[in-house]
Structure formats: C-alpha cells, structure tokens
C-alpha positions in Angstrom: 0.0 0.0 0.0 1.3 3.6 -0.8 0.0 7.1 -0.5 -2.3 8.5 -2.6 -1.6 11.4 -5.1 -3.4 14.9 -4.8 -6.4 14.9 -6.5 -8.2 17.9 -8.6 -10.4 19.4 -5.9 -13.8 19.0 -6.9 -15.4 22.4 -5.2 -13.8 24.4 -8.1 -13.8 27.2 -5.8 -17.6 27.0 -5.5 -19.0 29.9 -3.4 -22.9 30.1 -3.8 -23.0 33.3 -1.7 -20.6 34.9 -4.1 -22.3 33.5 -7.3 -21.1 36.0 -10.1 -17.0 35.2 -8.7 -18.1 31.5 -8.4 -19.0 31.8 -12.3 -16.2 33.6 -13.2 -14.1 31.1 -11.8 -15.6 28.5 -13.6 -14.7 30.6 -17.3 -12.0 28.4 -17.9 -10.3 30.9 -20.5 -7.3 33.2 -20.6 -9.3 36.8 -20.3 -7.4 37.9 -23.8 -10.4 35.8 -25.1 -13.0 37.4 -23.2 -11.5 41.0 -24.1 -11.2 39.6 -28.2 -15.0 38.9 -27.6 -16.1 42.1 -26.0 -14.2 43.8 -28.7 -15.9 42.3 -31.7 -19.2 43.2 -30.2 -18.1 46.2 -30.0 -17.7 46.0 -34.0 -20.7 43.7 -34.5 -23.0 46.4 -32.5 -21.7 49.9 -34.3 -24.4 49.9 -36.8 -27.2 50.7 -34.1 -24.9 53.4 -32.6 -24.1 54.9 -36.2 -27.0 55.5 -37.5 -28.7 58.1 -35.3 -25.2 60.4 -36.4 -26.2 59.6 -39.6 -30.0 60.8 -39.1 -29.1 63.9 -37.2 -26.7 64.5 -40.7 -29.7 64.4 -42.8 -31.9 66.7 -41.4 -29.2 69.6 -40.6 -28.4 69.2 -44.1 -31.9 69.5 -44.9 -32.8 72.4 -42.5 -28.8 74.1 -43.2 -27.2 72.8 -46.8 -24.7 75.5 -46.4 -23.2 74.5 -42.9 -24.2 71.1 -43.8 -23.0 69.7 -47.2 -24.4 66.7 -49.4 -20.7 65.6 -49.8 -20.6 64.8 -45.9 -23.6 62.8 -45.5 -22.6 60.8 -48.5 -19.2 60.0 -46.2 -21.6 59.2 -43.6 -23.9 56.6 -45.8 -20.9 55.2 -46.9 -19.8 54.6 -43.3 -22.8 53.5 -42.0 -23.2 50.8 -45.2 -20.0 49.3 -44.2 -20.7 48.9 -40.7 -24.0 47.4 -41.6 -22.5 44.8 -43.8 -19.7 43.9 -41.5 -22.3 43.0 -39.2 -22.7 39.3 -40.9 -19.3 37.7 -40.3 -18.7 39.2 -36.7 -22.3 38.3 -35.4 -21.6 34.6 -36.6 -17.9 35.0 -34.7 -19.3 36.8 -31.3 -22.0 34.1 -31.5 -19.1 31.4 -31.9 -16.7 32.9 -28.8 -19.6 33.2 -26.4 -21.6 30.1 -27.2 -18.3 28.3 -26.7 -17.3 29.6 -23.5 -20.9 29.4 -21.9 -20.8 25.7 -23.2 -17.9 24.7 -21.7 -19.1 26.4 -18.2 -22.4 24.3 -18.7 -20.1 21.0 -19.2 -18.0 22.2 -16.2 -20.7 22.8 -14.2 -22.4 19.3 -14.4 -19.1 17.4 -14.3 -18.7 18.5 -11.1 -22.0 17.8 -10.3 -21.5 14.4 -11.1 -18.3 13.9 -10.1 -19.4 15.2 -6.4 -22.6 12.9 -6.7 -19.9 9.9 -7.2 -18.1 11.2 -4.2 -20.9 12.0 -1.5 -21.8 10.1 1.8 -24.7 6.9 1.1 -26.4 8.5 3.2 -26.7 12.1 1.6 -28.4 9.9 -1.2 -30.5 8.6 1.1 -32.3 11.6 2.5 -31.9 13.4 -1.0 -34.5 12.2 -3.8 -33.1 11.5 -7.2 -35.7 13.9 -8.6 -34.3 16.6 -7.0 -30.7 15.7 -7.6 -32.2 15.4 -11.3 -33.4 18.8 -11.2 -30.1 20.5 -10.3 -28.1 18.5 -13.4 -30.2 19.3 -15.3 -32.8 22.7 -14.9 -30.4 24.1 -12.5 -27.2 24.0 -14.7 -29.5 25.0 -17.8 -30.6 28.5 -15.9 -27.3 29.3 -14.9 -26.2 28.4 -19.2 -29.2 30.9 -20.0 -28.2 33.3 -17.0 -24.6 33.8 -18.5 -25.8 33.3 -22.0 -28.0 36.6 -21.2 -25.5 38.6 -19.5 -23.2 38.0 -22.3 -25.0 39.0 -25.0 -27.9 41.4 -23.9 -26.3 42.5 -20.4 -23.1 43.3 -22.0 -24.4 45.1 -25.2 -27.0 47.0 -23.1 -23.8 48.4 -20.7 -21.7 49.2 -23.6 -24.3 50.9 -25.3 -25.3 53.2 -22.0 -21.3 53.9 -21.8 -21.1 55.0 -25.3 -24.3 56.9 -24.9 -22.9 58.7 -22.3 -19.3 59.3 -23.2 -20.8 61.0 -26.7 -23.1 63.4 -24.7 -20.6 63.7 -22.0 -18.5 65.5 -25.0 -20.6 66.8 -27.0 -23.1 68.3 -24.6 -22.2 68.0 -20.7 -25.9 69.7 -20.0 -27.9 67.4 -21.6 -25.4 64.4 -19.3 -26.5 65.6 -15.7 -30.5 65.4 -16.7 -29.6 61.9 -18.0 -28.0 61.2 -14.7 -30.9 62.1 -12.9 -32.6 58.7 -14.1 -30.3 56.7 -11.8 -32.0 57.1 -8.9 -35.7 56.1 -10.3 -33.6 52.7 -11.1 -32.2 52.0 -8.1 -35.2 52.7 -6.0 -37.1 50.1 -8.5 -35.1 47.4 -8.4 -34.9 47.8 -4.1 -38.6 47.8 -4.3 -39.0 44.5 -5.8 -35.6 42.3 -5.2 -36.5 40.7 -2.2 -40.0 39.5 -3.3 -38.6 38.3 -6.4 -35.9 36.5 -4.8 -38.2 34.6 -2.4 -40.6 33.9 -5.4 -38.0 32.5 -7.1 -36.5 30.1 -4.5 -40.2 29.1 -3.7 -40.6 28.0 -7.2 -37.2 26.6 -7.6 -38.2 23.9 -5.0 -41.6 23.8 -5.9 -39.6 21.9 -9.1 -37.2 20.0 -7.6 -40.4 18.5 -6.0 -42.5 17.3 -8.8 -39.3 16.1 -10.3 -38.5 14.1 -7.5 -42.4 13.2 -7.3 -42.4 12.4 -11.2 -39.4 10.4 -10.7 -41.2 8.0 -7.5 -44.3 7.9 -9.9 -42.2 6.4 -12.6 -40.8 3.4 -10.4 -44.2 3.1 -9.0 -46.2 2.4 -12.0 -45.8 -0.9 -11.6 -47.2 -1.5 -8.0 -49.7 1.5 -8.9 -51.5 -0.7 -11.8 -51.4 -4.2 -9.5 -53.5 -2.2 -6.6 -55.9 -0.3 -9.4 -54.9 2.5 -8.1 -54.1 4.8 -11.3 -56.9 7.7 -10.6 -55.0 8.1 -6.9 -51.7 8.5 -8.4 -52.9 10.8 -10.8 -54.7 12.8 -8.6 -50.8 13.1 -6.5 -49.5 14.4 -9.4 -52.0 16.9 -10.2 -51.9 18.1 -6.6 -48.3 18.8 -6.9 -48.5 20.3 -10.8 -51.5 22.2 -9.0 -48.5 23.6 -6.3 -45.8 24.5 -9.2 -49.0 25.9 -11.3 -49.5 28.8 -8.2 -45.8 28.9 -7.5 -45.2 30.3 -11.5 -48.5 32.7 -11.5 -47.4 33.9 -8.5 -44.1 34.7 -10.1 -45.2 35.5 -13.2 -47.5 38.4 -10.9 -44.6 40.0 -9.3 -41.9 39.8 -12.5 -45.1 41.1 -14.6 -45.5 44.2 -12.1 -41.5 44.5 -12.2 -41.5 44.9 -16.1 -44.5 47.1 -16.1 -43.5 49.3 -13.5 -40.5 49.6 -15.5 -41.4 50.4 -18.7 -44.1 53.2 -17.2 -40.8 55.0 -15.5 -39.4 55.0 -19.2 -41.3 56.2 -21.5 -41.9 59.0 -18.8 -38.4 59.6 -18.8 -38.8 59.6 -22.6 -41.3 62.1 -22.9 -39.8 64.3 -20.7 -36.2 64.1 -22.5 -37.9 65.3 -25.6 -39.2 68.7 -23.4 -35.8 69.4 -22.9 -34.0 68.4 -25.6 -36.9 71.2 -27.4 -36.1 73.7 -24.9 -32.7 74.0 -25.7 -33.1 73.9 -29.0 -35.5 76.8 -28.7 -32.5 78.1 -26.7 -30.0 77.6 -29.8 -27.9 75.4 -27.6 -28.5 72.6 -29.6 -29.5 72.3 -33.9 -32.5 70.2 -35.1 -30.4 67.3 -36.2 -28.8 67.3 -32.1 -32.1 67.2 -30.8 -32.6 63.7 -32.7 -29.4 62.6 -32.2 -29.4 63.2 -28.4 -33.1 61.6 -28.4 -31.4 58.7 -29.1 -28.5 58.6 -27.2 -31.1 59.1 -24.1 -33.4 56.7 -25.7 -30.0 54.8 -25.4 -30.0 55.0 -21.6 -33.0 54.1 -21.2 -33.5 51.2 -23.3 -30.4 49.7 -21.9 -31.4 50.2 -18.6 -34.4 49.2 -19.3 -33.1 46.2 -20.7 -30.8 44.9 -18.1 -33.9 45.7 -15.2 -36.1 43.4 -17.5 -33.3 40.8 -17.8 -33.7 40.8 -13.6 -35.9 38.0 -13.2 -33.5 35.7 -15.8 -30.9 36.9 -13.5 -32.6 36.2 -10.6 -33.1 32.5 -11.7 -29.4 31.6 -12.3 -28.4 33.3 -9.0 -31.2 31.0 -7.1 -30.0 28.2 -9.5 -26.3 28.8 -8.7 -27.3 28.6 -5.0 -29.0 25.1 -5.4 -26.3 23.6 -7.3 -23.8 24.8 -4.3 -26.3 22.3 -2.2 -24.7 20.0 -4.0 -21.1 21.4 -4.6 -20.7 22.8 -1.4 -22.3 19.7 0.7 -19.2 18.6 3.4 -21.0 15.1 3.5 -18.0 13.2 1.5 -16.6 10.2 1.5 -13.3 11.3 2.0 -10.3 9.4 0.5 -7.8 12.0 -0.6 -4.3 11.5 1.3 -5.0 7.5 2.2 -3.4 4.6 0.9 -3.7 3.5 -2.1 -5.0 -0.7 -1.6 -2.7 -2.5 -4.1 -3.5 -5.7 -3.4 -6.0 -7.6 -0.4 -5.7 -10.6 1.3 -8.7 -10.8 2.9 -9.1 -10.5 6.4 -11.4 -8.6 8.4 -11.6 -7.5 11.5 -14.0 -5.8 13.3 -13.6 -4.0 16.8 -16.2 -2.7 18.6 -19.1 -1.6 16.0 -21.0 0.7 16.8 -23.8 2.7 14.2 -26.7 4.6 14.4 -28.5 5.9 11.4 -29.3 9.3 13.5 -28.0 10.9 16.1 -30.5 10.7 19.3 -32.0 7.1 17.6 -31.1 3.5 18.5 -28.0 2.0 17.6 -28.2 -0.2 14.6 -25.0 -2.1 15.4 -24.2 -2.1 19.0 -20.3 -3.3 20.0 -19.8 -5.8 17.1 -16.4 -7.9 17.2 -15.4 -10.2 15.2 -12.4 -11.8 13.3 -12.3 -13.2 10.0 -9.6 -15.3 8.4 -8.8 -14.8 4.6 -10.8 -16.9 2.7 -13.1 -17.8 5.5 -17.2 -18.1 4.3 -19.5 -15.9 7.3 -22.9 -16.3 7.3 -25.1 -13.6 8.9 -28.5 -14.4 10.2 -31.1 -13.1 12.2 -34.5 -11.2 11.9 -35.4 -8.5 9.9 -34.0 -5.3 11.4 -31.4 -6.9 13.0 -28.8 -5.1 11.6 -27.0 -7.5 8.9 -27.2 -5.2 6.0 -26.0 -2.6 8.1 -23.2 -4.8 8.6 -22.6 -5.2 5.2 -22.8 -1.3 4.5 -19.7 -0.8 7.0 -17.9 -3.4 5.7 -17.5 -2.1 1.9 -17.6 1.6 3.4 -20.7 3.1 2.6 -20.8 4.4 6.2 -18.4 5.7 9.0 -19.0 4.2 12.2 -19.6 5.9 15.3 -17.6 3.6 17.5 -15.2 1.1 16.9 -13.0 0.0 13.5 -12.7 -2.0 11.0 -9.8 -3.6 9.5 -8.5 -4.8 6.1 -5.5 -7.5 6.4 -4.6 -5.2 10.0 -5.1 -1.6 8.0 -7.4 0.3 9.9 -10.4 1.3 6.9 -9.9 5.3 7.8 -6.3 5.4 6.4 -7.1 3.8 3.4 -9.0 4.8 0.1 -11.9 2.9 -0.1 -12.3 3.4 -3.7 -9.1 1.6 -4.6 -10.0 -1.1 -2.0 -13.2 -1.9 -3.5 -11.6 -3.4 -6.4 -10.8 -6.3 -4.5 -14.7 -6.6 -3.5 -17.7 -7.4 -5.4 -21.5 -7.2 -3.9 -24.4 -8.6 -4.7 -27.1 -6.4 -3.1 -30.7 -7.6 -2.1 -32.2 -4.9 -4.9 -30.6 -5.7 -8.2 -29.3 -2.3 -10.4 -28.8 -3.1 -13.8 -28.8 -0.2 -16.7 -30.7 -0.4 -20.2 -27.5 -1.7 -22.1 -26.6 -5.5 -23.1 -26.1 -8.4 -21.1 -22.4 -8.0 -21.8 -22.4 -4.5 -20.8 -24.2 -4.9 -17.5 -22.0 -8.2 -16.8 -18.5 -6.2 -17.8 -19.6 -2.9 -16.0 -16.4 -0.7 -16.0 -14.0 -3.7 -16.9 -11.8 -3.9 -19.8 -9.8 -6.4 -21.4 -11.6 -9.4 -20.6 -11.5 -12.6 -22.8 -15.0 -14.3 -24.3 -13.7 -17.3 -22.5 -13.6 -15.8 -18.9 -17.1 -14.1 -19.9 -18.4 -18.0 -21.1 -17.1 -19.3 -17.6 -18.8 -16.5 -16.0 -22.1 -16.9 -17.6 -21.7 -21.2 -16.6 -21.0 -19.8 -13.0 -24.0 -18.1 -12.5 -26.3 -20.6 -14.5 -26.8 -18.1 -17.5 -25.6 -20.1 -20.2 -28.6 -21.4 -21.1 -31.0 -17.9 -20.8 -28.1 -16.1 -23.2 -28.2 -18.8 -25.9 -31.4 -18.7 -26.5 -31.5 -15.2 -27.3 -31.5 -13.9 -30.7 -28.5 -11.7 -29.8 -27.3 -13.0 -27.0 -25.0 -11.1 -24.9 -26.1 -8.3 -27.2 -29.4 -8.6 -25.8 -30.3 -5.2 -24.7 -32.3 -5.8 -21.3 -34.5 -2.7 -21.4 -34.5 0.3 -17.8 -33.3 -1.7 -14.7 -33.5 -5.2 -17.0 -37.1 -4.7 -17.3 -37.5 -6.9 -20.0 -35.8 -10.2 -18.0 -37.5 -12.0 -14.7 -36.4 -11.7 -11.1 -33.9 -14.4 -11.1 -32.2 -13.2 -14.3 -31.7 -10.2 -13.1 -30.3 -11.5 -10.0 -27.9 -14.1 -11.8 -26.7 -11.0 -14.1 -25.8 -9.6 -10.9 -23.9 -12.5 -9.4 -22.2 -12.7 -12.9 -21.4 -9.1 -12.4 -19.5 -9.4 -8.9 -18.0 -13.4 -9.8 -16.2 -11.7 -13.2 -14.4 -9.2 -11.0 -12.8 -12.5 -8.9 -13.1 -10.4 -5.9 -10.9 -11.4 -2.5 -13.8 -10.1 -0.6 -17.4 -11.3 -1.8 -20.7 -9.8 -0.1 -23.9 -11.9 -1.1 -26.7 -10.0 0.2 -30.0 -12.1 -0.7 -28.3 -13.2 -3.4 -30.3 -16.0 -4.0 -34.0 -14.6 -3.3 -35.3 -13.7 -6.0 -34.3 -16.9 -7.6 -36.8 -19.9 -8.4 -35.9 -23.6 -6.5 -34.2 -25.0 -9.4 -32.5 -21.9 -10.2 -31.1 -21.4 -7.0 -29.8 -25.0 -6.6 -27.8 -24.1 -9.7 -26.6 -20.7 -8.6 -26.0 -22.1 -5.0 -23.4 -24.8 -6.1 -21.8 -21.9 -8.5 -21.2 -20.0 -5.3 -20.5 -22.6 -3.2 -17.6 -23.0 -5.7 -16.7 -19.2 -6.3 -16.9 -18.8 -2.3 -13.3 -21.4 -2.3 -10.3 -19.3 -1.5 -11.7 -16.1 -1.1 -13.0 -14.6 1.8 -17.3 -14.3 1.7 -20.1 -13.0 3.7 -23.6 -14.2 3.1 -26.9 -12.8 4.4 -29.2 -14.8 4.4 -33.1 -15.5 5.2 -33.2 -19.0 3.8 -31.3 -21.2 6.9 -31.0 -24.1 4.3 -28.6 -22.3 1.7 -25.8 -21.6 4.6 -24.8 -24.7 5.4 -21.4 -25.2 4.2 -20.2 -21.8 6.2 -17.5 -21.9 8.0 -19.0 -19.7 10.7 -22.8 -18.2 11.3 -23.4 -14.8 12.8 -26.9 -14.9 14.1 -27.8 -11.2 14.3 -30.3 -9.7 16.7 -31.2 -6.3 17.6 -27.9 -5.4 16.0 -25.7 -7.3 18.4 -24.0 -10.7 18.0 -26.2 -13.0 19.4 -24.8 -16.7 18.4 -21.5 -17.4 16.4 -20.7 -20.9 15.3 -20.4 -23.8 12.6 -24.6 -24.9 11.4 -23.8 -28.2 13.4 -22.8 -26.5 16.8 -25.5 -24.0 16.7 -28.3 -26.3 15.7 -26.6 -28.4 18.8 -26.8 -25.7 21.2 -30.6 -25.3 20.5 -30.6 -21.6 20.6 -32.3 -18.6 18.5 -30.4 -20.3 15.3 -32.3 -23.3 16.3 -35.9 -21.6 16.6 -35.4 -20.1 13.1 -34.7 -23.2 11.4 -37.3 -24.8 13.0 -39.8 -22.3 11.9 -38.8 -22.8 8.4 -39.5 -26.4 8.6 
C-alpha cells in the first residue's frame, strides 16, 4: 500500500453566496479571449450606434445645406453601409466565442455535479430524492447556461451601449449628461422595491420543481405497484396536486416579474417624454440644432433602453443566482466520503476484522450495530443471520464503506479502513445487493460494468458460473441482448444471476452476497448455490441470508439480533446448542 496522489479538488472554488466570482471562476479561459470577444461586439454592434449620427446628418443638411454639405452625409452613408455589412461575419464570430465559453461552463458545471454525486456520503443519497438531484443536473445548470448566456449577450451590449451613450453626450453636450444622470435614482429605488419578493418567489418555485421532479421520478418506479392495486386515478390525482402547487408557485411569479416589467417600462417612456421637453427647450434656446435634438433623443433613448433592458433581464438573472445557490447544495455539501491522502490498496488478502461496531442511522435514535467484534480469516465463508431489522445489512454497509462508524474500527488485512481509500479497496470486493441495479445496455455491458480487457472465455465461464448459459443462448443476440431500464425486459432471477455474474467476473478477494439467491426460483437457486458454493473457495465471503437451508457449508454463522451478536458458530454446533439459530430453522420447517 502507498500514499495516494493529490487529487483535482472537486469544489472548483464553488461559493454560492458569491455566485457571479463563483462563475467567473468557472470561465475556464485566458481573459485575452474574453477582451477579443467584447471587442468584436463592440464592431458587430456599431451599426445601431451609427445611424442616429447619420440621421441627425440628414436633417441639418436638410434644415442648413450650407453649414451642412451633401458631400458629408454621403461619407456618412458610406460609413454606415459598411458597418452594416460587417455586421454578418462578426455576429456569426461573437456568437461562436460566447456560445463556446458558456458551453464549456455548462459542461463544467455538471461534471462537477456528477463527479461530487460519485463522491458524497450513502447517506446524503438517502435523504436526497433522485428527482431533485435530477433537477439541479439538469434545470439548475440549464438556468445558470441561460443566466450567462443573457448577460453575455444582452447584459453586455446593453452596458456598452449606455457607456457609449454617455461618453458622446458627455462630450458633445455635458448639459444634456447631468438630466440623464438624474434617471439613476428612479432605477435603483425600482429594483430595491421589488428584489426581495422576487428572490423569495423565485427560491419558492425553484423547490416547488425540484419537487415534482423528484415526485415524477417515484411515480415512474411506482407504476408498476400502482396498476397491480388499481390505483391509477390516486396516483394521478398526486401528481395533479403537486403540478396544481408548481401551477401557483409560477402565476405567483409571473405576478410580481409582470409588475417589475410594467413598472418599468411606465418609468421610461416617462423619462422619454420628458427628454424630448428638454431636448426642445434647448433647441428653442439655440444650444443645440435640429439634427442634435434627434441625435441626443437617441443617445437618451440609449440609456433608457439599456437600462431598461438589463432591469427586464432581472428576473432571468434572478433564476441563475437561485440556481447557482441550489447547485452549491450540491457542490458545497461537506457530507464526502473522503479518501484523498489514504493509501492507495494494491493488493487484499482478505481478512477482516472488526472492533467494537457501533452505528446509528441518527444521532439521538437507537444504535443499529451495537459493539460488534469479530475476526475473520482470509478466505473464511461468514454467514449472517437473524430477523429483519437486526442489523445484517447494516453490517454489510460498513464493511464495503458506505458508512463511518460511530464507535469502533474496521480492519482490512490489519489496516485500519480510515487510512485507506476505499475506492481503490473496493476493487478487491464485489456485492451482490438484495435490490438488483442493472442499466438499459446488453447483457455484456451490464456483466462487464467498467472492466476492460476481458476474454470471451472468462465471460463463457462467468455466464456457466452463475447458470446463465442457457438464458443467453437462447437469445437472438445473445450477450447483445439489450435488457430494457433496470433489465425490465428479463425475470427476477435473471436479473439477479446478471448480478452474481457481475460481482463473480471481478474475482473479488472479498465477496458480499446480500440475498443473493431470493429472487431466484428452487431449481435456479440449486444451480446458482453450487456456483457460489464453488466461487466462495479461496476467497473470503459473507452471506446474508433469510433461507437457513442455503448456509450450510459456512465456515461460521453470525446470528444477528437487535444489531448485536447474538450466536456465532459452525450450522452443526448451533443447531446443537438449541438456541435462537435453532428456533429459526425450526420455523422454516
């Protein structure tokens, strides 16, 4: 065993109280790139900030042909006909830089969403729904994509069109600039008015989502139990409860953005009205000419449009920020399985130890393993036993590292588990859980699950192992066979011998049979039970098990009870002493 090397953090500096800097630091390029692409906006955009020079050309001409020759305003069409060409090939390029660097933040975003996923505590996955989980790879990551897509595009042309607006009337005429200025505080007091409603409106319906995903997704997996009980109208009637609750969660804040924009746009097109009354007045004044008065019209209608158009973009803004703050419930979750700085586990006898278990789901509830001890040899077969609830899963949950527990250790060939990583260790295990996981690929793929470089010969001997031969060749495509979502298209006991073939191609040192043989038919599970019987032979196994009968050649029995040991001991000594092992078999009788 060696140390482990530093791994790439996985928070990429993820701050969801600071989420502008938290997306910044996710813009994986140099900031030349982001400077080449503000610049050829800058080009792409100069049309609309052209023309009103151009317009304001025409009619002095018009109104003064002396002071204002034809020979100038032809420069100026000219001018303004190039810019409007060039518009083509540097939309397509600004397009091109942007849509590339907000892609690459969307990819970045649910890597690390998935890569934290693979790295956070079983039981963060057990309190969070999938749905919800769902929700934040998916609608979460696509608001923030839309957030910085807008800010990009409309946010940054409608700032660089208010700072051109001003710097030309801040030259031209520094009057006209402090009425403009004026118009600041009307935004500010807006956007105070409404930011905290909007914010809780938004967080409200942000959840209200993340339930009817998670809803959707339970509704999915119970279809099945749903159309046994008749009971389709009921879980129909669930749903359109909860679409009823995301229904007044989006009028709601459709109501307040709707009052936003409106209030808005009535503080505008005052402002614009009253612009023209003084733009006229000093006109009348001789401060300004005719053409000015257009001109500066539209510089101010400038201002206002692009303030205007970054407080409309508020409620898009407001999503990504709330969506950037549910992602960091992800991101920024301390519940980790933490295995940077341990030893790497090169290779695994076997042995286990335990000292002292103790586990308890929640703090304040009873203990689910209560001072456990036991050794095992390498290559030794344990059999655990006991009532439901005893805690024999539970067990099994410590042992391959799913949970910490609270008292006590566990040890791999004398390491203690907390110094080494687990995720390295594991490939000397393979499990066989009570509820078979497969995916909607082939046979092969399910069986070969992240293994390369595996013979057909090892996969044939595989397949005799767990008594699939038979089922695969009579399949059109056999170990092409695609099984359908969760191998809904085999029966109980397939699934279940795909999932012993799965852990017995591995040739794991340590093997955890939980059930494995439950959901299998009596002829089937003769034939599986002599396959493991023979896979169990140098390799250290422990099998939970309800049926007494299929434990016999153990070398040891735990018989579990209220999470404690309650008997240990070979099937002939404990059906000798006439204890609880006893009763159970005898019930089974």
């Amino acid at each position: 065993m060696c140390s482990q090397p530093p791994l790439r953090p996985l928070e990429y500096n993820y701050s969801s109280n600071r989420p502008i800097r938290t997306l910044l630091s996710l813009l994986s390029r140099p900031w030349y790139f982001y400077a080449g692409t503000v610049l050829v906006l800058i080009i792409k955009h100069s049309p609309v900030w052209a023309i009103p020079f151009l317009i304001a050309q025409v009619i002095n001409m018009l109104s003064d042909p002396a002071l204002f020759t034809a020979s100038q305003t032809m420069i100026y069409f000219g001018v303004v006909v190039l810019l409007i060409v060039q518009n083509i090939p540097t939309h397509t390029l600004y397009v091109s830089m942007l849509s590339g660097a907000v892609r690459d933040l969307e990819r970045t975003l649910r890597s690390a969403l998935v890569t934290r996923l693979q790295h956070l505590s079983i039981a963060f996955h057990d309190r969070t729904e999938s749905g919800r989980l769902q929700a934040k790879v998916l609608r979460d990551v696509e608001q923030v994509q839309m957030f910085c897509m807008q800010v990009g595009d409309a946010g940054t042309t409608a700032v660089l069109s208010f700072l051109f607006a001003v710097i030309v009337t801040a030259v031209r005429q520094p009057r006209l600039l402090v009425f403009f200025i004026l118009l600041a505080p009307l935004i500010i007091g807006l956007r105070s008015i409404f930011e905290r409603r909007m914010r809780e409106r938004n967080s409200a319906f942000r959840s209200e989502i993340e339930r009817m995903s998670a809803d959707v997704t339970e509704m999915l997996n119970m279809i099945p139990v749903v159309r046994a009980h008749g009971l389709e109208m009921e879980a129909a009637s669930r749903m359109e409860a909860q679409f009823g609750a995301v229904n007044e969660r989006g009028r709601r804040l459709d109501v307040i953005n709707a009052i936003f924009g409106s209030s808005a746009f009535v503080v505008f097109q005052l402002s614009m009205v009253t612009g023209l009354i003084v733009m006229s007045w000093f006109c009348r004044r001789g401060w300004i000419t005719v053409g000015d008065v257009v001109l500066y019209q539209s510089m101010f209608s400038t201002i206002v449009m692009s303030v205007s158009g970054l407080l409309n973009m508020y409620p898009q803004l407001a999503r990504g920020v709330e969506s950037v703050r549910s992602i960091g419930e992800v991101l920024e979750c301390p519940d980790l399985e933490h295995n940077r700085g341990r030893h790497i586990v090169d290779e695994l006898a076997g042995q286990v130890q335990f000292e002292g278990l103790t586990f308890a789901y929640d703090e304040g509830k009873d203990a689910a393993i209560r001072e456990f001890s036991l050794d095992v040899k390498a290559g030794e077969c344990i059999a655990l036993v006991g009532p439901s609830g005893g805690g024999k899963s539970t067990l099994m949950q410590l042992l391959i590292g799913f949970r910490r527990p609270d008292q006590g250790r566990i040890l791999f060939d004398g390491q203690d588990m907390e110094t080494l990583d687990m995720r390295t260790a594991r490939r000397f295990m393979s499990v066989v859980p009570q509820e078979t996981v497969l995916f909607s690929g082939s046979i092969r793929e399910n069986i070969l699950y992240g293994l390369r470089d595996i013979s057909d010969e090892q996969l044939r001997s595989t397949l005799a192992a767990a008594n699939l031969t038979e089922m695969v060749d009579s399949l059109p495509k056999g170990m092409e066979t695609r099984i359908g979502e969760d191998g809904a298209m085999l029966s109980g006991g397939q699934r279940q011998r795909i999932a012993i073939a799965r852990a017995l191609i591995r040739d794991p040192r340590i093997l955890v049979l939980d059930e494995a043989t439950s959901a299998l038919d009596v002829v089937s599970e003769k034939k599986v039970q002599e396959a493991i019987d023979h896979a169990v032979q140098n390799r250290t196994t422990f099998i939970v098990a309800h049926r007494l009968s299929t434990i016999r050649q153990a070398d040891r029995i735990v018989v579990m009870k209220e999470g404690q040991m309650a008997e240990v001991g070979s099937y002939d000594d404990l059906m000798a002493r006439r204890g609880l092992f006893f009763e159970m078999q005898q019930l089974q009788h």
